[in-house]
C-alpha positions as CSV (number, residue, x, y, z in Angstrom):
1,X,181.0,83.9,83.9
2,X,181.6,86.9,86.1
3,X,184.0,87.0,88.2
4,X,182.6,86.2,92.3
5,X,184.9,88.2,94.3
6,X,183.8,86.6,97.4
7,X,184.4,83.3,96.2
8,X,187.6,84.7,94.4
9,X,188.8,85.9,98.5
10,X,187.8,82.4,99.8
11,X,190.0,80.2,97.4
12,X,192.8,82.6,97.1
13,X,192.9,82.6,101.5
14,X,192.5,78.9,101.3
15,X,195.7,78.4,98.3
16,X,198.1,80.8,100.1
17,X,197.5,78.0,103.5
18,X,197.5,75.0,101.0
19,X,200.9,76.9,99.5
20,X,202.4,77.0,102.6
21,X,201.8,73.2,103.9
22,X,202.9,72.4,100.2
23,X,206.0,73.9,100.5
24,X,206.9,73.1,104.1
25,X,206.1,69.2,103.0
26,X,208.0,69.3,99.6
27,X,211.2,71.4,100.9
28,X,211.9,70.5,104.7
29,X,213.4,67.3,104.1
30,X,212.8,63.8,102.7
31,X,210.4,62.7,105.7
32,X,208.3,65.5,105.5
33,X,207.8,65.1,101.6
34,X,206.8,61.1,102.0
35,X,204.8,62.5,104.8
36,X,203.3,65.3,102.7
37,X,202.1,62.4,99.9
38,X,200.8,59.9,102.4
39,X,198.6,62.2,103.8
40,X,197.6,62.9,100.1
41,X,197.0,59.4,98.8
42,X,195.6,58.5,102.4
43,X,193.0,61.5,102.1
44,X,192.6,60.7,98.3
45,X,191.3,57.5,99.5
46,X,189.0,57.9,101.7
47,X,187.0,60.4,99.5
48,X,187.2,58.4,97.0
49,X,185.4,55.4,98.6
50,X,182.7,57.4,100.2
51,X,182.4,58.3,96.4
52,X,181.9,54.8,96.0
53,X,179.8,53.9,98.3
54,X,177.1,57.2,97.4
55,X,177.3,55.9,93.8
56,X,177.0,52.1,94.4
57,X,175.2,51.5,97.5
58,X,176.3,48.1,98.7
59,X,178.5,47.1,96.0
60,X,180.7,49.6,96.5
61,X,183.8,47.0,97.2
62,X,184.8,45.9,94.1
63,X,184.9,49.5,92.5
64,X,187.6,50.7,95.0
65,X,190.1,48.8,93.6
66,X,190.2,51.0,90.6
67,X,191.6,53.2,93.0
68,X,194.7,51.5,93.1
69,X,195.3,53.1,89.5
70,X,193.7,56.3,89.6
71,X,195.3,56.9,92.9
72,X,198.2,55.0,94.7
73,X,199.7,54.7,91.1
74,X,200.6,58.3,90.6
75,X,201.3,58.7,94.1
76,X,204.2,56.2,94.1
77,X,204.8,57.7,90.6
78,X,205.8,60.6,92.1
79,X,207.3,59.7,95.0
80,X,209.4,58.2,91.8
81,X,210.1,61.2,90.6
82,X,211.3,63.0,94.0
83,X,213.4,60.2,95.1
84,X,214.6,57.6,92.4
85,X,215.3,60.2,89.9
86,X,218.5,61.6,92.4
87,X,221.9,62.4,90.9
88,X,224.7,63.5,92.3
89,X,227.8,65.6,91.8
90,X,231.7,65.3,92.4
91,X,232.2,68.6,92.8
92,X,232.5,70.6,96.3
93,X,234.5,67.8,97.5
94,X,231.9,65.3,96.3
95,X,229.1,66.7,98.0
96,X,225.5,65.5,97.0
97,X,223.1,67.9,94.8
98,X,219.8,67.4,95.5
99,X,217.0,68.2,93.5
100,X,214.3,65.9,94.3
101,X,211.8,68.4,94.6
102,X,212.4,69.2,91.0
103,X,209.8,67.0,88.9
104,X,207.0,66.7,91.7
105,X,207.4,71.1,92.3
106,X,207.5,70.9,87.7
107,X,204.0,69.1,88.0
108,X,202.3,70.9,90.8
109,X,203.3,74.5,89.8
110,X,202.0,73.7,85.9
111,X,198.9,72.7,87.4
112,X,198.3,75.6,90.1
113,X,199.2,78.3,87.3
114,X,196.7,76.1,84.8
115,X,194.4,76.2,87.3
116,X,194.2,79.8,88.1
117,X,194.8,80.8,84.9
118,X,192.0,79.1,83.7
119,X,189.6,80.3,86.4
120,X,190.9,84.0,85.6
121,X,190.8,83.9,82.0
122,X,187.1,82.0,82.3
123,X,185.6,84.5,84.7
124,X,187.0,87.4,82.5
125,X,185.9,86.4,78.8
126,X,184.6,82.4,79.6
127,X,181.6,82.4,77.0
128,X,181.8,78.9,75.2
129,X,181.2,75.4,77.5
130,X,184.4,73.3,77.5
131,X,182.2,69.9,78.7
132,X,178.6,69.2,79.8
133,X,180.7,67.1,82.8
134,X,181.8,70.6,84.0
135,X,179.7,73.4,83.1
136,X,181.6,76.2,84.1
137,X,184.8,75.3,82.2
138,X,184.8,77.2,79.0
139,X,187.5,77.1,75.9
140,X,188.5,80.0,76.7
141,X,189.3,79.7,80.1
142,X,190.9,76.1,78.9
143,X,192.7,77.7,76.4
144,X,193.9,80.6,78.1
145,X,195.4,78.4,81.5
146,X,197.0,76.3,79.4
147,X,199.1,78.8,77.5
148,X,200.0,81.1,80.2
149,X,200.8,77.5,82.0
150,X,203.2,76.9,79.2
151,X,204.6,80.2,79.0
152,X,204.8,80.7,82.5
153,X,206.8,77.5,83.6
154,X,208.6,77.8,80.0
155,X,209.4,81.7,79.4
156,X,210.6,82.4,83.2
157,X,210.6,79.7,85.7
158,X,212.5,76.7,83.3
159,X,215.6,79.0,82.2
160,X,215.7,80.3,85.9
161,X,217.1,77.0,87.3
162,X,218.5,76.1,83.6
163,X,220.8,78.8,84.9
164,X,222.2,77.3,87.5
165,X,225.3,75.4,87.2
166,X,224.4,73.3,89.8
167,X,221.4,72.2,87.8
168,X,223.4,71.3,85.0
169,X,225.5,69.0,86.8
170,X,222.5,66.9,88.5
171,X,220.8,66.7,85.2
172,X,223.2,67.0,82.2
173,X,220.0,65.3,80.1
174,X,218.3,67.9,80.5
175,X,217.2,70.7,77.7
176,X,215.7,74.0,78.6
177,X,212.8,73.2,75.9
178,X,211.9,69.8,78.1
179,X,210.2,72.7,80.4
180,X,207.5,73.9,77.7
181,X,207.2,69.7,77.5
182,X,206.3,69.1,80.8
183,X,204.5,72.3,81.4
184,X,202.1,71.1,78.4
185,X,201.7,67.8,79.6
186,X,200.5,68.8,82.9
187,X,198.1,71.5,81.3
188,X,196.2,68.9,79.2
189,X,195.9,65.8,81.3
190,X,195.5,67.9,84.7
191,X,192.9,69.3,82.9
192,X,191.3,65.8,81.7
193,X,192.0,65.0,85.3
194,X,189.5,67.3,86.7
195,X,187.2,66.7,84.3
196,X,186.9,62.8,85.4
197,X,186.6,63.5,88.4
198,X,183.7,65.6,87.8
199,X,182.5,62.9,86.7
200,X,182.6,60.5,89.4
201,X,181.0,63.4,91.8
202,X,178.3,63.8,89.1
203,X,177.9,60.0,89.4
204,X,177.9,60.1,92.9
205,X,175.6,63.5,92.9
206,X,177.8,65.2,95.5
207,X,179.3,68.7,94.8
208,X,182.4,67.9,96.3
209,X,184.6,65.0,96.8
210,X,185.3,66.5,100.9
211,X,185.0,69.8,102.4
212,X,188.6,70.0,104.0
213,X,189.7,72.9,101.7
214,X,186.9,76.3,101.9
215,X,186.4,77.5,98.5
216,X,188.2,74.3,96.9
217,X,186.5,71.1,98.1
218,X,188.1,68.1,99.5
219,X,191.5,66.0,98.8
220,X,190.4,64.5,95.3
221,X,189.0,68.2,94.4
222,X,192.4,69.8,94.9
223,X,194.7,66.9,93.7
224,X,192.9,65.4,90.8
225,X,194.7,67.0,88.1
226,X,197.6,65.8,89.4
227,X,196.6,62.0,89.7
228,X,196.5,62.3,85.9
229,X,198.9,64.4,85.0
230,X,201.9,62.8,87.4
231,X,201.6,59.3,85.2
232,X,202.3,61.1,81.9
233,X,205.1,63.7,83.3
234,X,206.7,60.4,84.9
235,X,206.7,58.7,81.3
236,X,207.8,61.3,79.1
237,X,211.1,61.4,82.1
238,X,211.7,57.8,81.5
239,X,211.7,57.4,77.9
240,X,213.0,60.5,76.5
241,X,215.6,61.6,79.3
C-alpha cells in the first residue's frame, strides 16, 4: 500500500487539532478532563446508534443497549483510572501529587503511536492482509505499530517519569517494566478494537462511523481502540498493582 501523501497531510492536520483538544481536556484540570470524556462517550453514542439503526432498521432499540458495554463501560473505566486511582504524598508540607492523567495519557499515547506506526510501517512495506474485516491492515503494518508502540512508551517515555521522584512517591507499586505491560496491552486490543468496529460499519455499510474528524472519520472511528483497550489496561491495574 503506497503511501497517499495527500491523505497522509489531511490526518496528520486533523491529529495535531485532535492533540491539542486532547491535551487541553486531559491536563487543565479535573472538570475539563470529565468534560473531555463526556463529550467522548456522548459522541460515541450517538454514532453508534445511527449504526444501529442503518443496520437494523426498526429494531434498532434493543441492540443499543450493547452499548452500555462497548461504550459507557470503558468510559467510566477510565474515568477510574484518572480519578480513583489518586495518591498522595506527605512531602512538601503534605502537599498533594497528582497524577491522574497518568493511566488514561499510558492508554491514549500506546494507541496513537500503534496507530501511526502501523499506518507508516503498512504504507511503506504493508504486503500481507491482516483481516478481510479491514482490508488495508496488513501484518506488517500490525506488527511493526505494535513494536515501536512497545518500545516507544517502554524504551523512552516509561523511565522518563520512572525518573521522577515525585513519581515514585505517588506510585511506590509501580515497576518500570509495568510500561512495556501496558504499552502491549493497548497495542493488541486497540488493535482488535478497530477491527470490531470495522465490523459494525461493514454491517451497517457506512465507511465511517461520523465525519467530525477530516481524514479520520467520526467519534467511534477515532476512539475505538480505546473502548477496548481501556477495560484490559484498567484490569491488569487492579489485580497486579
Amino acid at each position: 500500500m503506497a503511501l497517499n501523501i495527500q491523505t497522509f497531510k489531511t490526518r496528520a492536520l486533523t491529529a495535531i487539532v485532535f492533540v491539542a483538544v486532547m491535551a487541553t481536556g486531559l491536563f487543565w484540570n479535573k472538570w475539563s478532563f470529565i468534560l473531555l470524556f463526556t463529550v467522548i462517550h456522548f459522541g460515541c453514542w450517538y454514532e453508534f446508534i445511527k449504526l444501529m439503526k442503518k443496520t437494523y432498521g426498526t429494531q434498532y432499540l434493543p441492540k443499543t443497549f450493547l452499548g452500555f458495554f462497548y461504550i459507557t463501560l470503558p468510559i467510566l473505566m477510565m474515568l477510574f483510572l484518572g480519578f480513583c486511582l489518586r495518591s498522595y504524598s506527605d512531602d512538601n508540607g503534605g502537599e498533594p501529587l497528582y497524577y491522574a492523567w497518568l493511566f488514561p495519557c499510558a492508554i491514549l499515547f500506546s494507541i496513537w503511536i500503534n496507530d501511526t506506526m502501523a499506518y507508516i510501517v503498512g504504507s511503506f512495506i504493508g504486503k500481507t492482509p491482516f483481516s478481510k474485516i479491514s482490508p488495508k491492515k496488513t501484518w506488517e503494518g500490525t506488527a511493526g505499530g505494535a513494536i515501536l508502540c512497545v518500545l516507544v512508551i517502554g524504551v523512552f517515555i516509561g523511565p522518563l517519569l520512572y525518573s521522577s521522584a515525585a513519581f515514585r512517591n505517588s506510585y511506590p507499586q509501580f515497576k518500570n517494566s509495568d510500561w512495556f505491560i501496558i504499552a502491549a496491552i493497548c497495542a493488541v486490543f486497540g488493535t482488535l478494537g478497530d477491527l470490531l468496529e470495522s465490523k459494525i460499519k461493514r454491517t451497517a455499510d457506512v465507511k465511517d462511523s461520523g465525519s467530525i474528524m477530516p481524514g479520520h472519520g467520526g467519534f467511534l472511528d477515532r476512539f475505538d481502540s480505546l473502548l477496548i483497550a481501556t477495560p484490559f489496561v484498567w484490569l491488569y491495574v487492579l489485580l497486579f498493582m
